[in-house]
FIKESE-842915 format. One record per residue (C-alpha): residue number from 1; residue in one letter; x negated, z negated, y negated. Coordinates in steps of 0.2 Angstrom, whole numbers, padded with zeros to 4 digits. Each point is the difference from the previous one (the first is absolute). Example, Ala and Ser with C-alpha at 12.3 -4.5 7.8 and 13.67 -1.06 7.14 Angstrom:
2
(kollum 1; 'a'; (-0062; -0039; 0022));
(kollum 2; 's'; (-0006; 0003; -0017));
This chain:
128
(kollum 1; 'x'; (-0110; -0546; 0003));
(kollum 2; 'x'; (0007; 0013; 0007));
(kollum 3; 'x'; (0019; -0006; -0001));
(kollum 4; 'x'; (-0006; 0001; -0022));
(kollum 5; 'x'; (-0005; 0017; 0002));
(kollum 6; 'x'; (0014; 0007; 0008));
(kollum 7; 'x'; (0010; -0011; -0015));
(kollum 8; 'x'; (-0012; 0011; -0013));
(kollum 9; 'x'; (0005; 0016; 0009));
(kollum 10; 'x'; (0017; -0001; -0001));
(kollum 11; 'x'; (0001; -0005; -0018));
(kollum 12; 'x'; (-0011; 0012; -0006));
(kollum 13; 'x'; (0012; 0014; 0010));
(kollum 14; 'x'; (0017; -0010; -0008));
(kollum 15; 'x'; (-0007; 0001; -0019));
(kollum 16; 'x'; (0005; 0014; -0008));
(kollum 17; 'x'; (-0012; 0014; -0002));
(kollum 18; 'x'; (-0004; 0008; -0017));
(kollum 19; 'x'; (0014; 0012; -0008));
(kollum 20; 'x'; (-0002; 0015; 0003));
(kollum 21; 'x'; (0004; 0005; -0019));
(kollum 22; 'x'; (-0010; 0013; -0006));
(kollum 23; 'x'; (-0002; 0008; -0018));
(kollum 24; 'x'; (0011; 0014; -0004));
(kollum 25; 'x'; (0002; 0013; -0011));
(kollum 26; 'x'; (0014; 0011; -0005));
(kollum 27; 'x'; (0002; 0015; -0010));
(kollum 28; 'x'; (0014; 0010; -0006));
(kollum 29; 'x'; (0000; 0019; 0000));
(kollum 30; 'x'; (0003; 0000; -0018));
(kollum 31; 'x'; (-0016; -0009; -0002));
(kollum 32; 'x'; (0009; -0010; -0014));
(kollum 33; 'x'; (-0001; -0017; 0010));
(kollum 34; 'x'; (-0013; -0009; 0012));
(kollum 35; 'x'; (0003; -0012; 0010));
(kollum 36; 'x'; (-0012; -0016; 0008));
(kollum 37; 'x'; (0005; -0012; 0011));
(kollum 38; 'x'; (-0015; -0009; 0002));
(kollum 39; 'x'; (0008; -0010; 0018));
(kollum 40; 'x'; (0012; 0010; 0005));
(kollum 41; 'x'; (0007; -0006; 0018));
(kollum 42; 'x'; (0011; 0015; 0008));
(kollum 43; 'x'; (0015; -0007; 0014));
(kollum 44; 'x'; (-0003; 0003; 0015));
(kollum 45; 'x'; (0015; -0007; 0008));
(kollum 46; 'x'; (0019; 0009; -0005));
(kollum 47; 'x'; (0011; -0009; -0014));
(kollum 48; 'x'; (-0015; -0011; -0006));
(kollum 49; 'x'; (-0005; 0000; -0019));
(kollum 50; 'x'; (-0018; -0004; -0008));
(kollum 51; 'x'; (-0002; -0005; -0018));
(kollum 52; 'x'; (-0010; 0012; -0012));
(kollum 53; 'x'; (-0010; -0003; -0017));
(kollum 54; 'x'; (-0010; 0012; -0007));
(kollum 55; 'x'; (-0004; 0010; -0016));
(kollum 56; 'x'; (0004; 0014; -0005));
(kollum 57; 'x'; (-0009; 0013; -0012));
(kollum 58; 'x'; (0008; 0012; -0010));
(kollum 59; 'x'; (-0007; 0016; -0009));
(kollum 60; 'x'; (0013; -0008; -0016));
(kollum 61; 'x'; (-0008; -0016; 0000));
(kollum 62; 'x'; (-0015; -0008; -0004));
(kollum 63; 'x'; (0003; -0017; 0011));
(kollum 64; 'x'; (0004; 0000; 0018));
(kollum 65; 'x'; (0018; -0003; 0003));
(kollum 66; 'x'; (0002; -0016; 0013));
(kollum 67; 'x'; (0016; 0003; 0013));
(kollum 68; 'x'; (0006; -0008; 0014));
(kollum 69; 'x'; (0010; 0003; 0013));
(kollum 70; 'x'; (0002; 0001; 0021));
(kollum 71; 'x'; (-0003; 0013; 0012));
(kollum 72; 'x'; (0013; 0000; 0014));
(kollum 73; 'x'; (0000; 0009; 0017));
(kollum 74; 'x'; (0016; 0006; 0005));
(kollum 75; 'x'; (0006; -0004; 0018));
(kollum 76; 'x'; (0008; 0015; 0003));
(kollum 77; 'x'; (-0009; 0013; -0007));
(kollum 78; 'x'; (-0016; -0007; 0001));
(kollum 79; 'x'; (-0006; 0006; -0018));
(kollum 80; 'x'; (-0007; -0012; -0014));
(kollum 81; 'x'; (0010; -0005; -0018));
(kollum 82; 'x'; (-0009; -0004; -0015));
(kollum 83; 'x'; (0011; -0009; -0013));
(kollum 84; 'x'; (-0010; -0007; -0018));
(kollum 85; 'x'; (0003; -0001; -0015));
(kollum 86; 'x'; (-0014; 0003; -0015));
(kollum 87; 'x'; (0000; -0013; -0012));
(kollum 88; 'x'; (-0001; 0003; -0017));
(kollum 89; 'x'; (0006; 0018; 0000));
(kollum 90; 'x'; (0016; -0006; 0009));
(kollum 91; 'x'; (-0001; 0012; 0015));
(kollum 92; 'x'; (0009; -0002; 0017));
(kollum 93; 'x'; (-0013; 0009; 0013));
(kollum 94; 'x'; (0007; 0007; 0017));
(kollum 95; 'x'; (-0008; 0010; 0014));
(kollum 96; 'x'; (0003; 0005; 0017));
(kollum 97; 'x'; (-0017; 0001; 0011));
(kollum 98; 'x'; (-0005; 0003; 0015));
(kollum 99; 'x'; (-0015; -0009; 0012));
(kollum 100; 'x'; (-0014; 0010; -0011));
(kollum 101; 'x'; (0007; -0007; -0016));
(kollum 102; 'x'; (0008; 0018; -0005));
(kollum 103; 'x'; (0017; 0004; -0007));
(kollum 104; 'x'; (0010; 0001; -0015));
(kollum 105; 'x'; (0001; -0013; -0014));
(kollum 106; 'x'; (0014; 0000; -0013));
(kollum 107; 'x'; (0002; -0010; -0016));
(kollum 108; 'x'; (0015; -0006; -0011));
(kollum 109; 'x'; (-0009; -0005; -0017));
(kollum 110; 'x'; (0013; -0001; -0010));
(kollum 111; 'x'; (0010; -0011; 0011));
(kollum 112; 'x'; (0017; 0009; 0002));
(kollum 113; 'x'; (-0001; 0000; 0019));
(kollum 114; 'x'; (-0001; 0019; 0000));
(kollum 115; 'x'; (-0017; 0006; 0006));
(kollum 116; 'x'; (-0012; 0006; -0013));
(kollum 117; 'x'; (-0012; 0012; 0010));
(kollum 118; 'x'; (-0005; 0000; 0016));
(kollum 119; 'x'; (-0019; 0006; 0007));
(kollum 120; 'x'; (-0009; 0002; 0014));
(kollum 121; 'x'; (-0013; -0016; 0002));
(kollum 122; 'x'; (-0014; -0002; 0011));
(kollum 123; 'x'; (-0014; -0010; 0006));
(kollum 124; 'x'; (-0019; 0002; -0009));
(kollum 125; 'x'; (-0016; -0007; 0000));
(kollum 126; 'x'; (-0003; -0014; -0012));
(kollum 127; 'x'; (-0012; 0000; -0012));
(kollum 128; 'x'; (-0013; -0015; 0002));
C-alpha cells in the first residue's frame, strides 16, 4: 500500500495546477472603451506570449465588440505588450503595460499603420 500512495502523491504534484487566469478589466482614460478579459493569464517568464479573447464595450456601440489578441512580456525590459485587434470596427489595439496592468494603449482604426490616438489604460474592477 504504501508503494500506491507515494505513486498518488507524485501524480497529484506532476498534474498541472489550475491557471492562475484571473478576470480583468481595463479602461482607457478617455473612458470611450472598456475592456474584459474574462481569463486573462499575465507571463511570468521573459519572451513568452499568452493568447487573449475578450470583449470589448464601447460608449458608440450598442453590442460588445469581441477581439483577440496576445500579451507578451519582453525579455529585456521586462514590461508587458498587448496586441488585438477589434472585430467589426476593424481596429488594431496596442499597449504598453507594466506588472499592475497600467500603461498606454494606442489604436490605428482606419488601418494605415499610422497610429490614431494614444491614452493612458489602466486596470478597474469589473462589474459582476
Amino acid at each position: 500500500m504504501p508503494v500506491l500512495r507515494i505513486v498518488s502523491v507524485l501524480l497529484t504534484l506532476a498534474l498541472p495546477t489550475a491557471s492562475t487566469a484571473a478576470k480583468v478589466c481595463l479602461s482607457d482614460a478617455s473612458n470611450e472603451l472598456f475592456y474584459e478579459f474574462s481569463k486573462l493569464k499575465v507571463p511570468k517568464k521573459a519572451n513568452v506570449a499568452t493568447p487573449v479573447v475578450g470583449l470589448a464595450f464601447s460608449a458608440t456601440s450598442v453590442n460588445a465588440l469581441p477581439l483577440s489578441g496576445a500579451l507578451i512580456r519582453d525579455g529585456n525590459t521586462g514590461q508587458l505588450y498587448l496586441g488585438l485587434t477589434r472585430f467589426f470596427q476593424e481596429c488594431i489595439v496596442s499597449a504598453v503595460l507594466d506588472d499592475t496592468l497600467t500603461g498606454t494603449i494606442s489604436y490605428d482604426c482606419d488601418l494605415d499603420g499610422v497610429n490614431d490616438g494614444s491614452f493612458e489604460l489602466s486596470a478597474v474592477s469589473c462589474p459582476s
